[in-house]
N, C-alpha and C positions, 0 to 999 in steps of 0.2 A: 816445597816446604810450607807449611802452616803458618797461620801468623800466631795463633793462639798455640798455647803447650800446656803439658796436661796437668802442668802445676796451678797453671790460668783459674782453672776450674773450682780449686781448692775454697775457696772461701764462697761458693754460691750451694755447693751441693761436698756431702762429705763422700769420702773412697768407697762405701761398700754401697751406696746406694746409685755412685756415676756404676760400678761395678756390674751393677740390678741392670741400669738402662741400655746399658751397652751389650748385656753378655759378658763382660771381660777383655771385649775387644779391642784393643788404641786404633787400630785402623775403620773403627765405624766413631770412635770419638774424634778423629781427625777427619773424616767425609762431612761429617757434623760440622765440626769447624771452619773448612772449605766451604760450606753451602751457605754456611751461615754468613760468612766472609763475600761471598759472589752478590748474596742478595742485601745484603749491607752495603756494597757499590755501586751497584744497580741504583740505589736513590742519591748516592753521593757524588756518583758521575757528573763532569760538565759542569762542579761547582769550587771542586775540592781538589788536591793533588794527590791523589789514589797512590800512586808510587812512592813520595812520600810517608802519607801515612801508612801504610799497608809494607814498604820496606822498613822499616823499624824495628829495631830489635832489642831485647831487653829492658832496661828501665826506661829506654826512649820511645819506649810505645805510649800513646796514647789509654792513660786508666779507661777512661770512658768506654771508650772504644772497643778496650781488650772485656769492661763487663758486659758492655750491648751485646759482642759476639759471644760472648762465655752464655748470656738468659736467649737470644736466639738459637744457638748451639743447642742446650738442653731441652726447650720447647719441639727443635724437631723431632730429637732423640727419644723426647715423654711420646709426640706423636705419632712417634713409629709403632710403640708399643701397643698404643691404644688410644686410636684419633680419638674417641668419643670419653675419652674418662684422661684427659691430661690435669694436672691438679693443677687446681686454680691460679697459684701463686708463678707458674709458669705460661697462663694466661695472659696474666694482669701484667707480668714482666714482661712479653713477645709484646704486647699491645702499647706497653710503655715504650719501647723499643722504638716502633713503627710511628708513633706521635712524635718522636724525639728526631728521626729522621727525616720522615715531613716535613718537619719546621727547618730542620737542618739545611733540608735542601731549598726551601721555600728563602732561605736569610733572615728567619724571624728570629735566630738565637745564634749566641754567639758563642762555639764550639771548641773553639781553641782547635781547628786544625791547619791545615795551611792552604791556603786558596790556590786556584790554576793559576800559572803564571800567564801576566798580559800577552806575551810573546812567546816562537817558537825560537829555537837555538839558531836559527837563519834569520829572526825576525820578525818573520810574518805574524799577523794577528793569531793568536790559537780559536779554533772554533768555540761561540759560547763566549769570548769576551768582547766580540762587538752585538752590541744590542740594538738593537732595531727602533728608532725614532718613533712616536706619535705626534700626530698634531694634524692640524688644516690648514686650508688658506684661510684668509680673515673672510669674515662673515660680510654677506654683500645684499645690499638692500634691493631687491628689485620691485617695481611699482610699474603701474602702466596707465 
């Protein structure tokens, strides 16, 4: 099952023209959605709780979330049609997308989703929440 529905869509693009992109199809609007959803995790991984946000349903979904996947969705749906002529505003939007996740994943901004938990349900550290130390020993004079 999707995370996005095809009501999601409603306020970024109007019915006859999701209609144009698709053929008519819900099952190429929802592969859409899937892909879009896959490659939205792919950056969110290892920082965020996927299961969490991604099982949510109804008005407990993340807005954000449901419109990143809603202008990802349609950017690849324009680019099926015609990689070389996708219009612009679905450009600028894929691109805004991909900066937003970036930083997402980097901790530069703060998303409102819910972090990986420190631990697994037995305990153990989850991978990704122990971090790896820097440092040296102290600096040592040597002379001769």
């Amino acid at each position: 099952m999707s995370f996005l529905t095809p009501d999601d869509y409603g306020l970024q693009i109007r019915q006859e023209l999701r209609d144009l992109v698709t053929d008519g199809s819900s099952t190429l609007l929802e592969d859409a959605g899937l892909a879009a959803q896959v490659e939205m995790e792919s950056y969110l991984r290892g920082r965020y709780d996927l299961d969490a946000v991604f099982g949510a349903t109804g008005t407990d979904r993340n807005r954000q979330v449901v419109m990143y996947l809603v202008d990802m969705a349609l950017y690849h749906l324009h680019s099926r049609q015609n990689p070389r002529n996708v219009p612009q505003i679905r450009q600028d939007r894929y691109d805004q997308v991909i900066s937003w996740l970036k930083m997402a994943r980097k901790g530069e901004l703060s998303v409102g989703l819910p972090p990986l938990p420190a631990t697994e349900p037995d305990g153990t550290p989850t991978p990704g929440s122990i971090l790896p130390r820097g440092g040296s020993l102290p600096k040592q004079r040597n002379t001769y």
